[in-house]
N, C-alpha and C positions, 0 to 999 in steps of 0.2 A: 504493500500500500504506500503511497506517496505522501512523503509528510504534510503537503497542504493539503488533504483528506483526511488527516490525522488532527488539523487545527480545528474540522467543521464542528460549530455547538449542536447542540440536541433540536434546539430552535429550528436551525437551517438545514439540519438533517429531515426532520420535521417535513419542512416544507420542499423541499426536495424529494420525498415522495411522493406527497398531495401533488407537484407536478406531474411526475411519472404517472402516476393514476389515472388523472384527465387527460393526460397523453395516449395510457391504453385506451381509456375508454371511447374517445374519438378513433382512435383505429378501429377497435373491433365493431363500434358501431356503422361501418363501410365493410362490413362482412355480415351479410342476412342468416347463415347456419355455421356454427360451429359443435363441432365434435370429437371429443378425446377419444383415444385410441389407447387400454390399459390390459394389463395383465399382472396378476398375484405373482409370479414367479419369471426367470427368463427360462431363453429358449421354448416357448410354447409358438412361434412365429409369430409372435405380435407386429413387429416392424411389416414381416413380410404383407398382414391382413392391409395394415395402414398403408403401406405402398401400395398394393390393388385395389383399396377404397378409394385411392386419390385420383388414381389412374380410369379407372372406372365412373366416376364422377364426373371427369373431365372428358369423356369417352360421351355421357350423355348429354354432353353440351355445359354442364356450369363449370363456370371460372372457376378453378380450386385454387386455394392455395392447402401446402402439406410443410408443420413445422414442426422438425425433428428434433427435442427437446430431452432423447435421451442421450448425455451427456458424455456418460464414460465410454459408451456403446453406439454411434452415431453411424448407423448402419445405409441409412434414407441414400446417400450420393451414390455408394456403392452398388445398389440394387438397380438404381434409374442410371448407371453408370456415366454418371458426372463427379467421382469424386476430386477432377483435378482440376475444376471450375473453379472461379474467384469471383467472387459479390462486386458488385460496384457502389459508388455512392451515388447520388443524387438530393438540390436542395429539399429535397421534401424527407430525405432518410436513405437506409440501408433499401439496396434494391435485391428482393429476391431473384434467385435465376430461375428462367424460363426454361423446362426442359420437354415441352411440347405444347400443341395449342391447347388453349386451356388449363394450361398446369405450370404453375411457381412453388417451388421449393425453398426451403431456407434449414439450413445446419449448420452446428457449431466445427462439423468437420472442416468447412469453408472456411475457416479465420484460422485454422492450424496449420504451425510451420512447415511439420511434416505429416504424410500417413501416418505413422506408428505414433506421434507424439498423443502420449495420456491427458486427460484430463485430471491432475489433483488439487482436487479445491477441498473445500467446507461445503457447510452449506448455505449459511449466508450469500458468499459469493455465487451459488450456483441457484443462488437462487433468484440475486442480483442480474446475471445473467439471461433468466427467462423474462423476469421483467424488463428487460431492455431489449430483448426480440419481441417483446408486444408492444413497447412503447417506441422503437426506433427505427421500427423496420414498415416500409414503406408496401403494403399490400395493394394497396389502391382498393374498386370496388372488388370484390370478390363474393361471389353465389356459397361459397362454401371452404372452411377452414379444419382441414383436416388435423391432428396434435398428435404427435407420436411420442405418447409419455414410458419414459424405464420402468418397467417393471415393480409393486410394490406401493408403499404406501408413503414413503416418504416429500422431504422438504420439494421435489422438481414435480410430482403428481400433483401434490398438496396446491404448489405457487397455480399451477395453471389452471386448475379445478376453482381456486378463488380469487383466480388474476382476472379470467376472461367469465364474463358477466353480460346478457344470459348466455350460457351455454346448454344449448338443444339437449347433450346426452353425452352416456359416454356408451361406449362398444367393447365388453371383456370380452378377453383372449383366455380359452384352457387348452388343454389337450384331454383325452378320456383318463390320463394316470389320474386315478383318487388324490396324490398330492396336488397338482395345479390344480384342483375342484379345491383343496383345504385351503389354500393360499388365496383364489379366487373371490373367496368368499369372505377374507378380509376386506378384499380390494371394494367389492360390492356393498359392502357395510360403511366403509368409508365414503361412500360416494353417497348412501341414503344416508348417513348422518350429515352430508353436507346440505342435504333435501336436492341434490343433483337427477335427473332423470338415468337410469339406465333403460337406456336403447334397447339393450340385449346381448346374450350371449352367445359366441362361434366355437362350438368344438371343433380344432383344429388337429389334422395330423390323427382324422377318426378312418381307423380302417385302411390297409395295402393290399393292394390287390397284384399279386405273384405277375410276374411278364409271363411268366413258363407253363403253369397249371391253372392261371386264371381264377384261382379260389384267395380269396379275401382273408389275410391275415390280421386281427384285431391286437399291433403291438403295443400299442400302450392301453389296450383295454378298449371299452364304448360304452358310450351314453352317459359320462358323467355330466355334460353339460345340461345334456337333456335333464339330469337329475336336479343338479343344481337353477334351473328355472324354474322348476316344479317347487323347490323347497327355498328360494328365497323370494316367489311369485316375482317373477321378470320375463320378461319375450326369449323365447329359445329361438335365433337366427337360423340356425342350421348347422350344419357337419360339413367339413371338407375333408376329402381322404389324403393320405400321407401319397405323394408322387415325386420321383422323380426329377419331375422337367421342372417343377417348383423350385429344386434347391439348384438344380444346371442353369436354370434365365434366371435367378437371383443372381447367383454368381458371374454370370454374362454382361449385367446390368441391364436383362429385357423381363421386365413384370411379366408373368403367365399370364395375364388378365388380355395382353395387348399379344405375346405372341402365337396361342392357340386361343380363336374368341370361342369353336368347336368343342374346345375338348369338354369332358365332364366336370373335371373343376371349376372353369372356366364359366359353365353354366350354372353350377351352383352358387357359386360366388355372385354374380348377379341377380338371382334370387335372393340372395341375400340382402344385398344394395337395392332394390325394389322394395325391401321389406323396411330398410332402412330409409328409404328416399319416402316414403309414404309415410312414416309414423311421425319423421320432422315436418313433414307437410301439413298432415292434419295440426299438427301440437299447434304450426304457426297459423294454419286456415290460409297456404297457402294456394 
């Protein structure tokens, strides 16, 4: 920290947020839907859902923006394979990058020296952090604001769940393992304590189905999501099966959503994004 940041009083600190504040608030009010993207534990494919919601969104025409807020894990450039992109500035603020029509991104990977370089902060600063991609970064109008939060319930789920105001819902991420249904269902309690809407839940990674004998192998188990809607009374999205070409076009940097629209996944997923494009709809009487 720089020692005239070290001089500020409590006063001007103060008032130094009450800034930041009406700064978000005027941004996200130039965004008509927004929706966090969470999950109780990592690795259930959270990031992967939030990338194919984005991309998907922006497929049926609304301006997305997608802001990639988990921190130590900042997956979002690699998947839409832009991670060697640089932000520009403009007087109005941080510009996010375009990386097709209809779709702006924004990641902390962007402002890093290198690929490998970590993120280690606290959480005050990280959390300082997300409030100044809400308050500095230049979205313009946008139909819809995607948020890809880390796993868990802490200070970066926390900041954005009561930074960005109203927010439409959020969207958990499990897999059928009984653990991510236990941790999940923190996640979900945190969000009704906040009196936050849940959207709904996507059992991910339900169900493999063999190249060779075509019979369906359940490796982390099924229907725990299903379970968990039933017993926390919340919307059950659907199930997407474990594949393949998911983790090869992650890795490529081409979302599954954009480059098989045929496959099965492919189709469920936008059953899903229908179930979800409809429920913010009615909420707003759009």
């Amino acid at each position: 920290m720089k020692a005239e940041e070290e001089t500020i009083s409590e006063e001007e600190q103060k008032k130094l947020i009450m800034q930041q504040d009406i700064a978000i608030i005027k941004r996200m009010n130039d965004i008509n839907h927004k929706i966090a993207v969470m999950s109780g534990k990592g690795g259930v494919g959270k990031s992967t859902i939030a990338v194919n919601l984005a991309v998907a969104f922006a497929l049926k025409g609304y301006h997305t923006g997608l802001m990639d807020v988990d921190l130590h894990g900042p997956d979002v450039p690699h998947m839409l394979g832009v991670e060697n992109a640089i932000l520009q500035q403009s007087p109005l603020g941080i510009l996010p990058l375009n990386v097709m029509e209809n779709l702006d991104i924004l990641s902390i990977e962007f402002m890093l020296p290198s690929k490998g370089s970590p993120i280690i902060w606290r959480g005050p600063k990280k959390t300082g952090a997300i409030r100044q991609f809400l308050s500095d970064v230049s979205w313009g109008k946008l139909d819809m604001l995607i948020v890809d939060n880390p796993p868990g319930t802490g200070d970066e789920p926390l900041t954005v769940l009561q930074s960005i105001s109203p927010l439409d819902g959020v969207v958990m991420v499990t897999t059928p393992q009984e653990v991510a249904g236990e941790d999940v269902r923190k996640c979900v309690n945190m969000v009704k304590g906040l009196k936050i809407p849940v959207l709904g839940i996507i059992e991910n990674m339900s169900g493999f189905t063999c190249p060779h004998c075509k019979k369906e192998i359940n490796i982390f188990g099924k229907g725990e999501g299903k379970e968990l809607s039933e017993e926390l009374e919340i919307p059950y999205l659907g199930s997407l099966p474990l594949e393949t070409q998911v983790r090869e076009k992650s890795d490529q940097g081409k979302p599954f959503i954009l480059s098989d629209q045929e496959s099965e996944i492919s189709k469920k997923f936008m059953e899903i994004v229908s179930k979800i494009e409809n429920t913010i709809s009615n909420k707003r009487g759009d």
